[in-house]
C-alpha positions as CSV (number, residue, x, y, z in Angstrom):
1,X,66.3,131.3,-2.8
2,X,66.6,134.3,-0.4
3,X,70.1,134.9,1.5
4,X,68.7,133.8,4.6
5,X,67.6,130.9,3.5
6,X,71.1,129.9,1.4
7,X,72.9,130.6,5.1
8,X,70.8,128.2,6.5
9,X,71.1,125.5,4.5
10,X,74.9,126.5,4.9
11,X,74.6,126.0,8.4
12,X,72.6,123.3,8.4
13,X,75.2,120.9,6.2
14,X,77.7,121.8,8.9
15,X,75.6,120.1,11.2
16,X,74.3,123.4,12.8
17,X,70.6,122.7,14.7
18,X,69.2,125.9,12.5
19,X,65.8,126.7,13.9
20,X,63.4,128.4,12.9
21,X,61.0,130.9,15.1
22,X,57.2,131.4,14.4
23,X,56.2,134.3,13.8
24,X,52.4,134.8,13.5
25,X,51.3,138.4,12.7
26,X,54.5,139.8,12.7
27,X,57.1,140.3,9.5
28,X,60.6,139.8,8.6
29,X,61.9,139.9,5.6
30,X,64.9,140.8,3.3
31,X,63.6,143.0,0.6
32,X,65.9,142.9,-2.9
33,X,64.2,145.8,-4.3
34,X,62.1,149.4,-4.1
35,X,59.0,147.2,-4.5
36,X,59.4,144.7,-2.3
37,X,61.1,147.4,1.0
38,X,57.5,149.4,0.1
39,X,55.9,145.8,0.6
40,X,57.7,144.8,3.9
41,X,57.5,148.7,5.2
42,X,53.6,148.6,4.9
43,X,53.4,145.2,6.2
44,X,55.1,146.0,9.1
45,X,53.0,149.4,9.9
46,X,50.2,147.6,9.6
47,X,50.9,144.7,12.4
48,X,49.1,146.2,15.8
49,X,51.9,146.4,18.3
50,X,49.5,146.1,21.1
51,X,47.6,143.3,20.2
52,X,50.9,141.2,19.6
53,X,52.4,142.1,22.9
54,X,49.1,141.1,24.6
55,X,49.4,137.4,22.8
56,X,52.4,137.4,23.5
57,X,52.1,137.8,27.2
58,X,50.4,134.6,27.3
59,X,52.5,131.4,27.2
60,X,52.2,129.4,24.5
61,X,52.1,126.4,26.0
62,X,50.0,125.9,29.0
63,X,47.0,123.9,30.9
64,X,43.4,124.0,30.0
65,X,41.8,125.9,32.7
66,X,44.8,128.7,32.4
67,X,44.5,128.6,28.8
68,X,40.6,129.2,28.4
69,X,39.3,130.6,31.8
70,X,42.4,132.8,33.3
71,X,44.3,133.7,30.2
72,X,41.3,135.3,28.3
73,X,41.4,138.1,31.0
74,X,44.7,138.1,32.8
75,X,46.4,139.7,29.8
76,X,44.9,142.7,30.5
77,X,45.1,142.6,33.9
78,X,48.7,142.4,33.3
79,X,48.3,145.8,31.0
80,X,46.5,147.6,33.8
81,X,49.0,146.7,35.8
82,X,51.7,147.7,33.5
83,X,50.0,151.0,32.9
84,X,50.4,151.9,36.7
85,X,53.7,151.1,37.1
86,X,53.4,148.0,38.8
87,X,56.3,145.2,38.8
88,X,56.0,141.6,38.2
89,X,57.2,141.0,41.8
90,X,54.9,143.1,43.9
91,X,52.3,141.3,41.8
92,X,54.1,137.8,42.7
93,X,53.5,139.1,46.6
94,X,50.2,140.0,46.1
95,X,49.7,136.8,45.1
96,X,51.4,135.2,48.0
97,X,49.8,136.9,50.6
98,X,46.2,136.3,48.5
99,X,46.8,132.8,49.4
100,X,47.9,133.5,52.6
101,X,44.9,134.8,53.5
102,X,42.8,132.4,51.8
103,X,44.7,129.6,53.9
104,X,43.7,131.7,56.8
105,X,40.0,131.4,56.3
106,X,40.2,127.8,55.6
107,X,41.8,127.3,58.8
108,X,38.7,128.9,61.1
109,X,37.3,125.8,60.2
110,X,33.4,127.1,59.3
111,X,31.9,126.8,55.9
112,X,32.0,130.4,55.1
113,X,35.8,130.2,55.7
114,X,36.0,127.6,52.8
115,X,34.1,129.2,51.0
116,X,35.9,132.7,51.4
117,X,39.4,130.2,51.2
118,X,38.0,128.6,47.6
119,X,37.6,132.3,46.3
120,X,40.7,133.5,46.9
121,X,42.3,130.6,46.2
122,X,41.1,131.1,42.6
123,X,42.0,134.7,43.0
124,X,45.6,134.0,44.0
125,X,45.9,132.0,40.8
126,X,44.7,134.9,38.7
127,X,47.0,137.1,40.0
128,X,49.7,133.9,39.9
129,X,49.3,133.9,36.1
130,X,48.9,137.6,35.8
131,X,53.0,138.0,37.1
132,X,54.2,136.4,34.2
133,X,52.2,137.6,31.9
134,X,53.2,141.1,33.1
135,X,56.8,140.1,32.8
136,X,56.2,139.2,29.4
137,X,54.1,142.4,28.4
138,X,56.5,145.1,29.9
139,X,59.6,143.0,29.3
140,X,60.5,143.5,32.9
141,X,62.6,140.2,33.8
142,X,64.7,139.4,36.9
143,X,66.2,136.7,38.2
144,X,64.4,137.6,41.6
145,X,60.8,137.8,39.8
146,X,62.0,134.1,38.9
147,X,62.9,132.6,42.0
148,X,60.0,134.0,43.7
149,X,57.5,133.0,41.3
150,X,59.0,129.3,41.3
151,X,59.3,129.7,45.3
152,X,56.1,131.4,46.4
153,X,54.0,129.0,44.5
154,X,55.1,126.0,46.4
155,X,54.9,128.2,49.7
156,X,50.9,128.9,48.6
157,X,49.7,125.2,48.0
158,X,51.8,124.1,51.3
159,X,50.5,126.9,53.2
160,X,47.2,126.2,52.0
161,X,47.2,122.6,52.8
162,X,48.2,123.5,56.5
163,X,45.3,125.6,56.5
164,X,43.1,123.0,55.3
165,X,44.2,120.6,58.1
166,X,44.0,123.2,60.9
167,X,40.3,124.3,59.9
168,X,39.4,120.4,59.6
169,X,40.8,119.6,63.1
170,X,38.8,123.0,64.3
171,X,36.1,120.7,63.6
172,X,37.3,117.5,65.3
173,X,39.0,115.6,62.2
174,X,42.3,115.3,62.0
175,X,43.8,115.0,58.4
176,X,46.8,116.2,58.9
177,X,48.4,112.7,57.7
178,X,46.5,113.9,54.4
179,X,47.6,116.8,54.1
180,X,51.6,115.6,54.6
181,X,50.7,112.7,52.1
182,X,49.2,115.2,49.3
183,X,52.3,117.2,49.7
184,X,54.9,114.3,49.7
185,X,52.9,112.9,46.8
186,X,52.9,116.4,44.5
187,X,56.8,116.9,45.9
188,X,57.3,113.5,44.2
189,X,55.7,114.2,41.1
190,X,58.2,117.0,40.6
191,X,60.9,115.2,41.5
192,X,60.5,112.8,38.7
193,X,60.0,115.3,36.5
194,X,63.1,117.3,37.2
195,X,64.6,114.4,37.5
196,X,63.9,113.0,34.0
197,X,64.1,116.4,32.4
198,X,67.7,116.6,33.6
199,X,68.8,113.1,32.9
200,X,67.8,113.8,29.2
201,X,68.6,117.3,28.6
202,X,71.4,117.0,26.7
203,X,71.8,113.4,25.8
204,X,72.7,111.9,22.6
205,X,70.5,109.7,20.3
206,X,67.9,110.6,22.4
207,X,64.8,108.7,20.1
208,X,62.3,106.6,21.2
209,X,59.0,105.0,19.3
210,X,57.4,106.6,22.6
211,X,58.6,110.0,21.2
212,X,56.8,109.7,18.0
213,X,53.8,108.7,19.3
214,X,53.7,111.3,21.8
215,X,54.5,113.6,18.5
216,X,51.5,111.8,16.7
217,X,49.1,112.2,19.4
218,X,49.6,116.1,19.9
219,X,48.8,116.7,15.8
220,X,45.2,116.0,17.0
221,X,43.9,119.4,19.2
222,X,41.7,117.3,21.5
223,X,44.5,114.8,22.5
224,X,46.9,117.7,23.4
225,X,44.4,119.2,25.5
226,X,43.6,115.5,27.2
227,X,47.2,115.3,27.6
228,X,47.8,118.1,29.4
229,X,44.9,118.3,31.7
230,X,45.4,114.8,32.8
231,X,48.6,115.5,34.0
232,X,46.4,117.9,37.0
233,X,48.6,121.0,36.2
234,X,48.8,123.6,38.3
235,X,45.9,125.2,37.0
236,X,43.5,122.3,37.6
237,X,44.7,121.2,40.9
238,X,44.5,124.9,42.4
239,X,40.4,124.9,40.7
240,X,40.0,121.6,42.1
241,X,40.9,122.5,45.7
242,X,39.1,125.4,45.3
243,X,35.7,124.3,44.2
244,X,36.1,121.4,46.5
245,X,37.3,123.2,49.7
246,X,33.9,125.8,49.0
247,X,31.3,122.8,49.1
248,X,32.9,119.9,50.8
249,X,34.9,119.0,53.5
250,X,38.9,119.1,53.8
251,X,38.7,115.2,54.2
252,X,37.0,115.0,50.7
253,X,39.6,118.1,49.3
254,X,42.7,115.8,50.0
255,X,41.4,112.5,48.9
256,X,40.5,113.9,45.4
257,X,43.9,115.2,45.6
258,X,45.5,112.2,46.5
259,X,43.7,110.0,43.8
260,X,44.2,112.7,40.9
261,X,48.1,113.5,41.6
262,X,48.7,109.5,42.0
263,X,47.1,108.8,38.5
264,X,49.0,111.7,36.9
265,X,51.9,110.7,38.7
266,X,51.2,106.9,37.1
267,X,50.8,108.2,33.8
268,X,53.4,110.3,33.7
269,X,56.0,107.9,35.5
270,X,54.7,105.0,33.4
271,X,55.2,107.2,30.3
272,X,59.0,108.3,31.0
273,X,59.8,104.5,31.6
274,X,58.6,103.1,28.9
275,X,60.7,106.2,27.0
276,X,64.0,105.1,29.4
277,X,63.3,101.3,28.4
278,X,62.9,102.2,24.3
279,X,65.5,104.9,23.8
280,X,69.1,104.3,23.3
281,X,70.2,107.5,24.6
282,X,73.9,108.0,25.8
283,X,73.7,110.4,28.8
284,X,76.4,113.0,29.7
285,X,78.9,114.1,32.4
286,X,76.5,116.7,33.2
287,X,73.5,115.2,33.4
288,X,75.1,112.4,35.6
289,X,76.5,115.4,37.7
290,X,72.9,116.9,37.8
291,X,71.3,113.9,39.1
292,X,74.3,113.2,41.9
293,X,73.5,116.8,43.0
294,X,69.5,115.9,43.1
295,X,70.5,112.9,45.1
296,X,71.1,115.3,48.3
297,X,73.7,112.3,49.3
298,X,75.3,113.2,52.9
299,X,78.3,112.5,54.7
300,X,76.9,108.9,55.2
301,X,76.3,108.3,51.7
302,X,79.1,109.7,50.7
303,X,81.1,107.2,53.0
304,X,79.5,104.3,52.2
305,X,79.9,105.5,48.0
306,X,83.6,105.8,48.5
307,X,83.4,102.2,50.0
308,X,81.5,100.5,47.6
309,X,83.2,102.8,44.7
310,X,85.2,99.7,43.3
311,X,82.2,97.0,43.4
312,X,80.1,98.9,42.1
313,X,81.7,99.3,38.5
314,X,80.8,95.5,38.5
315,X,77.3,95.5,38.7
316,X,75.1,95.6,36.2
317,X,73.3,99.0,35.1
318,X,70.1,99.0,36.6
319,X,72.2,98.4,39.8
320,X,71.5,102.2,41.2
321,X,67.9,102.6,40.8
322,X,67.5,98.9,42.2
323,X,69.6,99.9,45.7
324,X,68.0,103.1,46.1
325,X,64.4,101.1,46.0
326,X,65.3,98.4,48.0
327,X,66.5,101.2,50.6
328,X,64.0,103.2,50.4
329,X,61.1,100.7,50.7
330,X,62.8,99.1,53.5
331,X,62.7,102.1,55.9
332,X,59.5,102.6,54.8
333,X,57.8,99.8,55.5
334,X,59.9,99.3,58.7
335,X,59.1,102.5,59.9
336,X,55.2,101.8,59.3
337,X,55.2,98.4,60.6
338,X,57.9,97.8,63.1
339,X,56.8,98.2,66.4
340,X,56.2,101.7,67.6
341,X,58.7,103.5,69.5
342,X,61.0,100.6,69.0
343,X,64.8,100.6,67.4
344,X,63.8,98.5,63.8
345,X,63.1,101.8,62.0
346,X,66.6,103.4,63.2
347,X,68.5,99.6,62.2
348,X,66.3,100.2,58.7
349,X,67.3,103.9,58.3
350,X,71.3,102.8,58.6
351,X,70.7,99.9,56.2
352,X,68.9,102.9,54.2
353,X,72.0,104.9,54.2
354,X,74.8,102.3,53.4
355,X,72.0,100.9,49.7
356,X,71.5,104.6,49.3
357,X,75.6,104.9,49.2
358,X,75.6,102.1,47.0
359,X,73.2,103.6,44.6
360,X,75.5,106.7,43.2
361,X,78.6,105.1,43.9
362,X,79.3,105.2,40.4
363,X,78.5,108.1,37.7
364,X,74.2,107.8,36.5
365,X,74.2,107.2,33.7
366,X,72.2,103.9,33.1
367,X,68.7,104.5,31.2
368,X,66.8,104.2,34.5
369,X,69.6,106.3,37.2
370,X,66.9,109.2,37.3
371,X,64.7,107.1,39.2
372,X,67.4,107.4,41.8
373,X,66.4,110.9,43.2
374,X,62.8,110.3,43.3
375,X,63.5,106.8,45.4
376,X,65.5,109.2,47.3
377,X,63.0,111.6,48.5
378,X,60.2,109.1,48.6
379,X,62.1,107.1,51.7
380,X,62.7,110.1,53.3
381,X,59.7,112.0,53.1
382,X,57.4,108.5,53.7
383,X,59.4,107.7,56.8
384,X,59.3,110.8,58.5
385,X,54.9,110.5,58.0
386,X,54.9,107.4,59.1
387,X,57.1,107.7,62.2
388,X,54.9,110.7,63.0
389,X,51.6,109.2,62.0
390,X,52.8,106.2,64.5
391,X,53.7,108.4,67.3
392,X,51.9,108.9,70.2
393,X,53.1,112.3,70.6
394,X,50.7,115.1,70.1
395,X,51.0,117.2,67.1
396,X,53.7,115.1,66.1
397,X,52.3,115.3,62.7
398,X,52.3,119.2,62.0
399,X,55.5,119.0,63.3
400,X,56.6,116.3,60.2
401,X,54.6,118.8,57.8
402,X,56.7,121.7,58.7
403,X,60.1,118.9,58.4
404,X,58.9,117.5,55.3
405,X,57.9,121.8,53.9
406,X,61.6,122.5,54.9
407,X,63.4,119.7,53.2
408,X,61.7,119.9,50.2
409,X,62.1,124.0,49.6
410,X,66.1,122.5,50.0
411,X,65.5,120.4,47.0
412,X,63.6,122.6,45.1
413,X,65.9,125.2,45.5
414,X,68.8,122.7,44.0
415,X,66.5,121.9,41.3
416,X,66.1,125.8,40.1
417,X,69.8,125.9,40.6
418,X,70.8,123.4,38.0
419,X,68.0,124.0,36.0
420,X,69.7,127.8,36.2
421,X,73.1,126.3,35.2
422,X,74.6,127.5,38.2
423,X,75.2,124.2,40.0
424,X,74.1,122.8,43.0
425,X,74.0,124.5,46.5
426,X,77.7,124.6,48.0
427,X,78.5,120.8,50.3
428,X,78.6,122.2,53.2
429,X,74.7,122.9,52.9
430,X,74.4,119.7,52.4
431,X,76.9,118.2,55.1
432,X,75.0,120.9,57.4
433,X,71.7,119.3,57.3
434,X,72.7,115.6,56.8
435,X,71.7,115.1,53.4
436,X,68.8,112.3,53.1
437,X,70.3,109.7,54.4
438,X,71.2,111.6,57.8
439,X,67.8,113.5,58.2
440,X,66.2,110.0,57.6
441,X,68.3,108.1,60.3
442,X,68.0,111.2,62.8
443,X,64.3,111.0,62.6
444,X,64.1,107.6,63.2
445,X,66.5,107.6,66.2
446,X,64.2,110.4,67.8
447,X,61.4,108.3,67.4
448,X,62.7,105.3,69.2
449,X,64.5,107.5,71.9
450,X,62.0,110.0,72.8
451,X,59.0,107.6,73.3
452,X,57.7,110.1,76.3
453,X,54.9,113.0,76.1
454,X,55.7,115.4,73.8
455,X,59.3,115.4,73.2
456,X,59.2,113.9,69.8
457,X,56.8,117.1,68.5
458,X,59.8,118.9,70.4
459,X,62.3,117.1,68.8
460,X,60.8,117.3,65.4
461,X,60.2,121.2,65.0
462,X,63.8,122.3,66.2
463,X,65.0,120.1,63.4
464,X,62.1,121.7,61.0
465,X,63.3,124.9,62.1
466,X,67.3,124.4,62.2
467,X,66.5,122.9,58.4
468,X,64.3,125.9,57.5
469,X,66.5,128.2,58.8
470,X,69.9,126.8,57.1
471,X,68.6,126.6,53.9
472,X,66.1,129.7,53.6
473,X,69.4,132.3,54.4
474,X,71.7,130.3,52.0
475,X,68.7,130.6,49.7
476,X,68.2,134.1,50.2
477,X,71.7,135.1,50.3
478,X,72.3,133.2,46.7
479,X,69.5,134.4,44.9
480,X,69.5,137.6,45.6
481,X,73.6,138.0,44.7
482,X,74.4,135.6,42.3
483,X,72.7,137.1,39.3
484,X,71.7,133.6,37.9
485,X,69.0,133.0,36.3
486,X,66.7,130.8,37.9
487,X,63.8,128.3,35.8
488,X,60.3,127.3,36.9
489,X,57.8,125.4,35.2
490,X,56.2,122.2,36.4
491,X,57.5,119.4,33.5
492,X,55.4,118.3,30.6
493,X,53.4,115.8,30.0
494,X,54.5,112.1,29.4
């Protein structure tokens, strides 16, 4: 037995996690003799450098589209880019503005538009993947490459549904309600999966039958690859809206959209509750911290937790998730049914803010708390759509889009911060722009108060731009000093 191996086993009886890297074409060793250095020496001059760091500037774990129709090429598209000096984060902005642009054709509304939009759409995600690899290749990472490359790519599907929904009412159909739907709906998929991820990051006993199967099921190469396109990564969606948005309408774009993210979102939801229900994982102070934090609980909430703070450690543990549904559906459904322009949905949004209170009242840490967050920004995001798809205000419902874009940038930018290990965004962010709770109960007041003309749209994009605003310079101003590393990927599948 080699030294390296006796001071793993070493480690290992301590109860040290030892683990052990793959290392494909490349050697280590420890040779014991004249022989064996000649060995390793000639092993090692005969790896090709270049190839290696080309595999290597691939990830190893990605979608099926990346994997076998932008990966096969990007690599050395990141090389020529290396070889010319460029950086991973002018490439990022390239990519940006690629679908910038390509948002811009699809909102002149004509078929050559979409089909120009499809293209570069495509293109964008070429350049997209290329970033990373680059970064990878040339070694050159920052931890402003990383928040732009986890904030720009929700700014380029966002921006690219607005143009979708401008270039369909060019053409006298008006999807925006789509368009806000598909984002709430891929918004919410996230959510539940930072929302898991973080619940069970660092738990103990973390097992679960699930888990095996899911371990059984990726030994077999066709299920992996099943697995993960079903899911409608990144890489699909983008091809998806492309190919769609070049030869069909925006109307058709948005409800394949809609249909494939809710049956990913199903599968994957399903597949994290039947893990909560079959695991007997104990969670930690941290994760419960991380999912208070992903709560975005306001002054409201916060006052009606400190009330109920006594109570609560009497109820039983799938108390939270329970409170935060019943809220949530409640304003929902109030603010879609309830007469329009009436004061229900404001009388729902309060109730909403005194269950939502109740619902982290106590430390999550039941099996089902992360549910908590999603339930969280599903009542929010829902009410505000259906206030605005209610409203007989025009434009009222670009106006919720750019409300709804605003907000959720404020969550994922508090997801990349934990994720990062730097904490949350400081309270008085939160306090500032009313957490949940408050933007949900503001909305809902301006709907029953400003009934007349206009004034709602009015009302609505002052708050989308007081939010935007707020958040983007704290943003800003944390990234770019803080040092911390920031972490994007889009979860894994169930």
């Amino acid at each position: 037995m080699t030294l390296p191996d006796l001071i793993a086993d070493a480690l290992r009886a301590e109860g040290v996690d030892v683990h052990r890297p793959e290392f494909g074409t490349l050697v280590a060793a420890v040779p014991a003799d004249p022989q064996s250095r000649k060995e390793t020496r000639d092993a090692v001059e005969a790896v090709d450098d270049e190839a290696v760091r080309l595999r290597s500037a691939v990830k190893a774990r990605d979608g099926f589209f990346t994997t076998f129709f932008i990966s096969p090429y990007s690599r050395y598209i990141a090389r020529w880019c290396a070889r010319r000096g460029l950086t991973p984060n002018q490439v990022t902005t390239a990519s940006l503005l690629t679908a910038l642009v390509a948002a811009g054709c699809a909102a002149t509304g004509t078929r050559g538009g979409f089909v120009a939009a499809g293209v570069l759409l495509l293109l964008s995600f070429v350049l997209d993947c290329t970033d990373g690899q680059l970064a990878r290749y040339s070694l050159q990472y920052s931890t402003m490459g990383a928040w732009l490359d986890a904030t720009f790519d929700r700014a380029k599907e966002y921006a690219y549904y607005a143009g979708l929904a401008l270039g369909a009412a060019r053409g006298g159909d008006d999807v925006w309600a789509l368009a806000l739907g598909a984002m709430i709906l891929q918004t919410g998929r996230h959510v539940v999966d930072f929302s898991f991820n973080e619940a069970n990051h660092d738990a103990t006993a973390n097992t679960s039958p699930t888990a095996a199967l899911s371990d059984k099921l990726d030994s077999r190469g066709w299920t992996v690859w099943a697995r993960r396109m079903i899911v409608l990564p990144i890489g699909e969606r983008w091809a998806m809206i492309a190919v769609l948005t070049a030869v069909t309408t925006p109307r058709v774009v948005f409800y394949a959209l809609l249909v494939g993210c809710a049956f990913a979102a199903c599968y994957t939801t399903a597949g994290r509750l039947l893990r909560s229900v079959t695991r007997r994982a104990r969670r930690t102070d941290r994760a419960a911290l991380a999912l208070a934090d992903l709560a975005d609980s306001g002054p409201l909430a916060q006052g009606f937790a400190a009330a109920f703070r006594g109570a609560a450690r009497a109820l039983p543990s799938f108390a939270p998730p329970v409170a935060a549904l019943t809220g949530a559906a409640a304003v929902v459904a109030t603010a879609a049914l309830a007469p329009a322009g009436g004061p229900w949905p404001a009388v729902a949004a309060l109730g909403y803010a005194c269950l939502s209170g109740l619902a982290v009242a106590r430390p999550l840490k039941g099996a089902l708390d992360w549910l908590v967050p999603p339930f969280f920004r599903a009542g929010e995001y829902l009410t505000v759509l259906a206030l605005a798809a209610r409203s007989d205000a025009p434009g009222a419902l670009p106006a919720a889009f750019g409300l709804v874009a605003a907000v959720a940038y404020h969550h994922y930018d508090t997801v990349y911060r934990i994720r990062g290990g730097t904490g949350a965004p400081p309270a008085w962010l939160v306090r500032t722009i009313g957490g949940h709770e408050g933007r949900t109960l503001v909305v809902a007041v301006l709907a029953a108060a400003l009934t007349a003309g206009d004034h709602f749209t009015v009302a609505l994009t002052v708050l989308a731009v007081a939010v935007a605003l707020v958040v983007l310079v704290e943003s800003i101003r944390f990234w770019v000093s803080s040092g911390a590393p920031a972490v994007h990927d889009e979860g894994e599948p169930a």
